[in-house]
C-alpha positions in Angstrom: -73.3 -42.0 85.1 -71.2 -43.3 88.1 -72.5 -45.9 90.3 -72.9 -43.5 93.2 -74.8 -40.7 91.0 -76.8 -44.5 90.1 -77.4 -44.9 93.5 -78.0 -41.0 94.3 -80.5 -41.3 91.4 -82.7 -44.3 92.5 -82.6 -42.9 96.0 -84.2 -39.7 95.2 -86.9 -41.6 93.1 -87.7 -43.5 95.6 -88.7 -41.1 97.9 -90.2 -39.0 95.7 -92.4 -42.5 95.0 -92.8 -43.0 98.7 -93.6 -39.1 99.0 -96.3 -39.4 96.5 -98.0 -42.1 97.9 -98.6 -40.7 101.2 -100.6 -37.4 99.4 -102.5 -40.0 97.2 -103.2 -41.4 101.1 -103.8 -38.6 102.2 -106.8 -37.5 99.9 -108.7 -39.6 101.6 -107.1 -39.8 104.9 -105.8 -42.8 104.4 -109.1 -44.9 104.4 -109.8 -45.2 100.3 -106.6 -46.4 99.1 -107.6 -49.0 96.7 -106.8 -46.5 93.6 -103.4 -45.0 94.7 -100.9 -45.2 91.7 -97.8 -46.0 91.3 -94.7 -46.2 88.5 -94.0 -49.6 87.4 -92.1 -51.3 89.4 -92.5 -49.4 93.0 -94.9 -52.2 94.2 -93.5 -53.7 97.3 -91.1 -51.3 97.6 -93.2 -48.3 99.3 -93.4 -48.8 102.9 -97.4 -48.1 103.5 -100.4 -49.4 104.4 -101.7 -52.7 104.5 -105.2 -52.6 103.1 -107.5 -55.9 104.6 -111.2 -56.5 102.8 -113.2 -57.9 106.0 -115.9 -59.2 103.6 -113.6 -61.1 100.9 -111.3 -62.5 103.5 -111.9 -63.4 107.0 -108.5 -63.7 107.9 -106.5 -60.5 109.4 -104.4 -60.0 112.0 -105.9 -59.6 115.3 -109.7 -59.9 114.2 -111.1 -59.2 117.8 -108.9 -56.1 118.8 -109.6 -54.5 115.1 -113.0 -54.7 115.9 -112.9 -53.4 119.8 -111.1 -50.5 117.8 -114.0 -50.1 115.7 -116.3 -49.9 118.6 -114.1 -47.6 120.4 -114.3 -45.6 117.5 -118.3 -45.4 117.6 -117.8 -45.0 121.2 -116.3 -41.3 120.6 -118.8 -40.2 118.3 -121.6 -41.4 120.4 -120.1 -39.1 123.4 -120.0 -36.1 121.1 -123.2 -36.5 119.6 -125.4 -38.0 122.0 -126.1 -41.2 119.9 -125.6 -44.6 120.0 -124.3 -46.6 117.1 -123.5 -50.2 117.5 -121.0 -52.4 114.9 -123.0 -54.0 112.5 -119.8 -55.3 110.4 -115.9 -54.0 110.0 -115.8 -53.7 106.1 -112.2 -53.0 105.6 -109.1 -51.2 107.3 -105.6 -50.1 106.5 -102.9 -50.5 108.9 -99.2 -49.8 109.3 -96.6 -52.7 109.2 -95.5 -51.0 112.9 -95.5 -52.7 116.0 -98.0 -49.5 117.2 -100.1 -49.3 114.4 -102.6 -47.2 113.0 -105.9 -48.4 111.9 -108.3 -47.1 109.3 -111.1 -48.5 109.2 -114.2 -48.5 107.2 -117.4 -50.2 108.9 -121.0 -50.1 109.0 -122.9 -49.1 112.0 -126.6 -49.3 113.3 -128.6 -47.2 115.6 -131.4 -49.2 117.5 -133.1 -46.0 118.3 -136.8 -47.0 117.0 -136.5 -42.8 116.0 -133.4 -42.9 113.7 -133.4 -41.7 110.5 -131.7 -44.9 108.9 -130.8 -48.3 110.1 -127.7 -48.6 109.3 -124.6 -45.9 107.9 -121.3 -46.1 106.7 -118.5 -45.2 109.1 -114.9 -43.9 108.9 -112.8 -44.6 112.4 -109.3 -44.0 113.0 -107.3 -45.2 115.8 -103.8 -45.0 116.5 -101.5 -47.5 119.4 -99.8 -44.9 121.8 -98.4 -48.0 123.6 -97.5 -51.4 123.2 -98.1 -54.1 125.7 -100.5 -52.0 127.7 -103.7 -50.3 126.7 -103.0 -46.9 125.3 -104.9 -45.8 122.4 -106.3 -42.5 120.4 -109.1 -42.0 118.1 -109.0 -38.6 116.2 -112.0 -39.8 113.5 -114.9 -40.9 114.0 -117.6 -40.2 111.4 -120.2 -41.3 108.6 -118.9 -41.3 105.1 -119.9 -38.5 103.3 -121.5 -36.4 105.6 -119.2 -33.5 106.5 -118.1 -33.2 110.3 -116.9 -29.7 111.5 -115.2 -31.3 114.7 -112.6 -33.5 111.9 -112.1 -30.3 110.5 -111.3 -28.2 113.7 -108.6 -30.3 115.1 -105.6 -28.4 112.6 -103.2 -31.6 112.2 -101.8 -32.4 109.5 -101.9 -35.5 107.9 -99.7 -38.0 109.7 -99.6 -41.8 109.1 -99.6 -42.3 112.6 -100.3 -40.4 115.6 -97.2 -38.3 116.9 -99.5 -35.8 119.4 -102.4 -34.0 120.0 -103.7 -31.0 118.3 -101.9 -27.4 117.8 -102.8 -25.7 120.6 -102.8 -22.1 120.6 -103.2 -19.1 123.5 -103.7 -20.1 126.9 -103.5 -23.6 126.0 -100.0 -23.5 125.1 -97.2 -24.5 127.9 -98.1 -25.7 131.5 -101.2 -25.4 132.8 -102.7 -22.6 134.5 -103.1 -22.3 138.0 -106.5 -23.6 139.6 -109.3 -20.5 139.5 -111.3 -19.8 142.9 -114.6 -19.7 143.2 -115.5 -16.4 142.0 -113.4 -16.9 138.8 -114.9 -20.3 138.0 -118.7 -18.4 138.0 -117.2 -15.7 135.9 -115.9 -18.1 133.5 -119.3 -19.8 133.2 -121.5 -17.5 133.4 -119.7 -16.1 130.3 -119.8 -19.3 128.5 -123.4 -19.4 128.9 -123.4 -16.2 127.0 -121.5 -17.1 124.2 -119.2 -15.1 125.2 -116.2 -18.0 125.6 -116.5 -21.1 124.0 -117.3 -24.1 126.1 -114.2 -25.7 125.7 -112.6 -23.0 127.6 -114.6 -23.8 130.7 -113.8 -28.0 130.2 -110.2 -26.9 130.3 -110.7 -24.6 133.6 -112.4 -27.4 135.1 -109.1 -29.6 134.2 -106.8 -28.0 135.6 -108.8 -27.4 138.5 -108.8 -31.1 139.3 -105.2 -30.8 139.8 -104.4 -32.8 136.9 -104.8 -35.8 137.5 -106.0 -37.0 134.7 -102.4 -37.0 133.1 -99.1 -38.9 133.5 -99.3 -42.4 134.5 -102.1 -44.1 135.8 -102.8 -44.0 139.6 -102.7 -46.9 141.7 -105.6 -49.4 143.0 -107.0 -47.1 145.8 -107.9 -48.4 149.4 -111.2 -49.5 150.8 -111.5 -46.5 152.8 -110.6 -44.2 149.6 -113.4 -46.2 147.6 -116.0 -45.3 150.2 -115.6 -41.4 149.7 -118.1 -40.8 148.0 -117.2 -36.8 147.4 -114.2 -38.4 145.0 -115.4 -41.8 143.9 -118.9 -42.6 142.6 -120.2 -46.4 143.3 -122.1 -47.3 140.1 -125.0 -49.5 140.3 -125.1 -52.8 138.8 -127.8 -51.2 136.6 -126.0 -48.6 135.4 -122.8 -50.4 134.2 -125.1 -53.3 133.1 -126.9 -50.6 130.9 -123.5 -49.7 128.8 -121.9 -51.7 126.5 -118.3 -49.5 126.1 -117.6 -50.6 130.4 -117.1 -54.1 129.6 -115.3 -52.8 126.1 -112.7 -50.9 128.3 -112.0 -53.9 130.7 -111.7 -56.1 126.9 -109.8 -53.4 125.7 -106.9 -53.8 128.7 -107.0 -57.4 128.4 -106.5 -57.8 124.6 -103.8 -55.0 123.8 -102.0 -56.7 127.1 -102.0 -60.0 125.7 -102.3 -59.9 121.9 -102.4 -63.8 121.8 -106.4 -63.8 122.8 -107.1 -61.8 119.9 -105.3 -64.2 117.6 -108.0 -66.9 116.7 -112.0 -67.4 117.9 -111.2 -69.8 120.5 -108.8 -67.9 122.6 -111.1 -65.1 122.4 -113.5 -67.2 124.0 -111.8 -65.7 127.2 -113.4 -62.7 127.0 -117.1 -64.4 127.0 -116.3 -65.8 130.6 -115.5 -62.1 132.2 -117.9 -61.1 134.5 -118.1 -57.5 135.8 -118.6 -57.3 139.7 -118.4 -53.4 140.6 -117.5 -50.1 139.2 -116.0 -46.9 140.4 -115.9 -43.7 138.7 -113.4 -41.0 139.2 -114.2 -37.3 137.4 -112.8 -34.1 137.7 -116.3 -32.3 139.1 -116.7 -34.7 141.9 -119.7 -34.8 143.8 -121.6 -31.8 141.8 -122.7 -33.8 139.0 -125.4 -36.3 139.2 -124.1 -40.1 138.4 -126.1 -40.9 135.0 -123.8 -37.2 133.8 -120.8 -38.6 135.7 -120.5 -41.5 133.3 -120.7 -38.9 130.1 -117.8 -37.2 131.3 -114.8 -36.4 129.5 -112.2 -37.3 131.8 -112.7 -40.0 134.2 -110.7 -42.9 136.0 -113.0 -46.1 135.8 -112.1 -48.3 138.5 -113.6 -52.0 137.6 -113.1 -55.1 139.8 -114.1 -58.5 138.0 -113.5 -62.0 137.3 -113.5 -64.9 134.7 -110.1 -64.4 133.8 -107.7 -67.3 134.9 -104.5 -66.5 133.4 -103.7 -62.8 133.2 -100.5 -61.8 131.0 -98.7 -58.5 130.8 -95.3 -57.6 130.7 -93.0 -58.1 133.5 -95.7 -59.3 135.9 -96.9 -62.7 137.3 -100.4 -63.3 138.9 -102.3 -65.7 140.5 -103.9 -68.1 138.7 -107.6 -68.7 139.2 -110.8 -67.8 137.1 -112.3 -67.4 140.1 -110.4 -65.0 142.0 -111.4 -60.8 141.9 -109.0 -58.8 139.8 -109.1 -55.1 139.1 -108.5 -53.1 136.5 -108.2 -49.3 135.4 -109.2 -47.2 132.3 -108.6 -43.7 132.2 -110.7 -41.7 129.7 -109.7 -38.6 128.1 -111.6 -36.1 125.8 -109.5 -33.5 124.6 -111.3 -30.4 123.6 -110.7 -30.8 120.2 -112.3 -34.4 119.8 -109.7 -36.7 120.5 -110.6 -39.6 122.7 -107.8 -41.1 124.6 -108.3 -44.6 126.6 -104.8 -45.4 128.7 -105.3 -48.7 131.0 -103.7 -51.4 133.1 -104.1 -54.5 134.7 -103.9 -54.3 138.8 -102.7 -56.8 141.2 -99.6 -58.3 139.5 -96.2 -58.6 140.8 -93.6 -57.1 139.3 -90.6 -59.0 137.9 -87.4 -57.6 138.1 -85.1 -57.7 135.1 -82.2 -60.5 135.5 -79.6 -58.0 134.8 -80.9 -56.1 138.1 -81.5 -59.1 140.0 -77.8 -60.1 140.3 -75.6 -58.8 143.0 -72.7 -57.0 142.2 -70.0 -59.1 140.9 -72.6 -62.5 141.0 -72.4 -64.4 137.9 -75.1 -65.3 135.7 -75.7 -69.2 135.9 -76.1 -69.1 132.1 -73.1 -67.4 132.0 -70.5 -69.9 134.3 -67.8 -71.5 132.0 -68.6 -75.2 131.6 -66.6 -78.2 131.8 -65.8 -79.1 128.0 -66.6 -83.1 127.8 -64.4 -84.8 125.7 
């Protein structure tokens, strides 16, 4: 055999290897990969996941944003099924060796309702970075081990090690989206939802595209005083109301950590997040004004509009801000449920100035300083 058939050879093994190890993965959707096999060896030389055991080692990357996925996970399968699991401990995940990762992660979870069945249960959550530098985030599983979940089932993707889109759409939600239904249409539609005529996600996506989609493509910006105090578009919540959640204060945690990694490296910078302090919330849905609030905060798409302070030193990329713990900042989340069951969170920090790149700063024909010949000494 020639060197090149040598090097055909080991090629094609390896990939077969690297093939094989992403169906082991994929038996149990990448969560339970402690027993995956492989030829002697192929260790260290498959590119997968990095598997982290929270309760034999205390030490893996970025501690408190694993564990704001985790809640974010339970977040999702508290909207869906009306309940309201809190972490009790992160177990173990898997993650990618990607700068966006995907996390799998297995965690136990308790339910303080005095009426639940068990205190705690065993939960699978995956997550998956859409965006690096800036909150954008998807979780597509969100459930108790071992207890079968038709919504995992119904979302028709593939296995993927990390998130390359949404689920297969099919009839009228393939392409762009339709134009906005009147009135009459609207009632039609949900009159024949409530007979089981339509499924219900039929309507949520009516109701979508009749908020003239806004709830898509980049984030909107800070809006004015006067926009704030229309209350047929924005919904003032009440300190009790936001005070009465736990996943507001995640969001604003979330946008700050994924913005600036650093906090979430060791337990005293994440000490920053213990000094935030929440000073108002506005909503933003798609059915306005005909909802009442404590149903406006359950919805599936929403623009969360949260002013706070506590932080003194923001970061994100290619900005600068005022330093100050003191000072107001704002900050947006939007949340998106797809009708399928993925949650999507896409945030930002407000209030920054933007830094222009170097390259674009300079005039036409200006040097760079760093570029100017020097005067050789000697």
């Amino acid at each position: 055999m020639t060197t090149e058939e040598e090097s055909l050879s080991a090629a094609e093994e390896g990939y077969n290897v690297q093939r094989d190890y992403w169906r082991q993965a994929e038996e149990s959707d990448g969560f339970d990969i402690e027993n995956i096999k492989l030829p002697p060896g192929m260790h260290g030389r498959v590119m997968g996941l990095i598997t982290y055991n929270c309760q034999l080692c205390y030490r893996y990357p970025f501690p408190v944003l694993v564990k704001l996925y985790a809640k974010f996970g339970l977040h999702r399968y508290n909207l869906i099924k009306g309940t309201s699991f809190e972490l009790a401990a992160l177990m173990k995940f898997n993650m990618l060796q990607n700068y966006m990762s995907s996390f799998y992660m297995t965690l136990l979870a308790h339910d303080p309702d005095p009426a639940a069945s068990s205190s705690q249960k065993t939960f699978q959550v995956r997550v998956d970075e859409q965006q690096f530098g800036t909150l954008g985030i998807n979780c597509s599983i969100a459930r108790p081990k071992h207890e079968g979940d038709l919504l995992e089932v119904s979302t028709k993707t593939p296995f993927i090690p990390h998130f390359h889109g949404g689920a297969l759409g099919d009839g009228i939600f393939k392409g762009e989206l339709p134009d906005c239904l009147s009135d009459d249409a609207l009632n039609a539609l949900m009159e024949a939802v409530s007979k089981d005529e339509l499924p219900e996600h039929v309507l949520d996506d009516a109701l979508y595209a009749r908020a003239g989609g806004i709830f898509q493509g980049e984030l909107p910006d800070w809006p004015s005083d006067d926009a704030l105090n229309d209350g047929k578009r924005f919904y003032m919540l009440k300190e009790s109301e936001w005070q009465a959640t736990d996943w507001i204060s995640m969001y604003l945690e979330l946008v700050i950590t994924t913005t600036d990694r650093s906090i979430t490296e060791s337990v005293q910078k994440s000490e920053i997040l213990s000094k935030l302090e929440i000073v108002k919330v506005a909503i933003e849905t798609a059915t306005k004004d005909e909802e009442p609030s404590n149903e406006r905060l359950k919805a599936y798409r929403a623009h969360f509009y949260i002013t706070f302070k506590g932080l003194a030193e923001p970061r994100a990329p290619r900005q600068v801000f005022e330093i100050g713990e003191h000072l107001e900042r704002q900050a947006i989340v939007r949340r998106v449920m797809g009708h399928r069951g993925d949650l999507t969170l896409k945030g930002k920090l407000c209030g920054g100035q933007y830094i222009k790149r170097r390259s674009l700063a300079l005039k036409s024909g200006e040097e760079s300083p760093n570029c100017k010949k020097q005067t050789r000494v000697g």
